[in-house]
N, C-alpha and C positions, 0 to 999 in steps of 0.2 A: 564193322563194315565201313567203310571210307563212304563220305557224300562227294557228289561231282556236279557240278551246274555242266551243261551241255548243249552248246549254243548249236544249232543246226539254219542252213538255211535254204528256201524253197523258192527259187527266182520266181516261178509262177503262182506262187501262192500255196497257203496248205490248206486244204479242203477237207472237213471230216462230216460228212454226214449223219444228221442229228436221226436216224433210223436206226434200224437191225445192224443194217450195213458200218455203220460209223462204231458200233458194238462191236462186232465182231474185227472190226479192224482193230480197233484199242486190242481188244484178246489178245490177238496172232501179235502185237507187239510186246504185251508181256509174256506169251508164253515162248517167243522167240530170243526175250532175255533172261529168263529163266534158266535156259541152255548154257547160260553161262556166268550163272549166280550174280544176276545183274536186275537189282529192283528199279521199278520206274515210280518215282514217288508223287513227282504232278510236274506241270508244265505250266509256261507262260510265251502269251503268243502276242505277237506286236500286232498295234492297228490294222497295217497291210498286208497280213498274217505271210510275211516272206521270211521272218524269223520265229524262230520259237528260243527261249529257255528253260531245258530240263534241267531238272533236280531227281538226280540217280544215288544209288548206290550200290555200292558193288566193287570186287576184291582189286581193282587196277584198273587205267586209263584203258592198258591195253584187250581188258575185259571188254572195257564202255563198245569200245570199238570192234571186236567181234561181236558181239551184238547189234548193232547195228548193221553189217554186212548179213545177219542174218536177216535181220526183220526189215532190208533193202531201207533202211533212213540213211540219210547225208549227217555226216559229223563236220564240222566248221572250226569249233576247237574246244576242249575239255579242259575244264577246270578246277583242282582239289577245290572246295570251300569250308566251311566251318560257319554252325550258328551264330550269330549275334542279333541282339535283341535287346531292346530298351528297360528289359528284366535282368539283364544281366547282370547288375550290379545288385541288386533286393537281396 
């Protein structure tokens, strides 16, 4: 499976509620990319939480991207990546 960093952005900020509710939201986004062999591996969210950076994986961009029409998130723009790591050379 290919990895994708997946920059998204939320003009008014993104809000996840540290409850049930915030749970079950996570859920309904992985079992909404599920639907289309598209794993969510973790995320990084800036200061002003108006960006996030995901780290996906899953069979093509154009995967990433029905996926996300499912599970109603904004794509901003998709990027193959590839590990590197200050082990790399050990």
């Amino acid at each position: 499976m290919t990895r994708y960093l997946v920059e998204r952005s939320f003009p008014e900020g993104l809000t996840i509620p540290t409850d049930d509710r915030g749970a079950k939201s996570c859920l309904n986004v992985v079992d909404g990319n599920a639907q289309h062999d598209v794993t969510w591996v973790h995320s990084y969210v800036s200061p002003d939480h108006k960006t996030t950076y995901c780290i996906y994986d899953g069979p093509s961009p154009e995967a990433i991207r029905s996926a996300a029409v499912t599970t109603g998130l904004p794509v901003t723009k998709i990027t193959e990546v590839r590990v590197l790591d200050p082990y790399f050379y050990h």
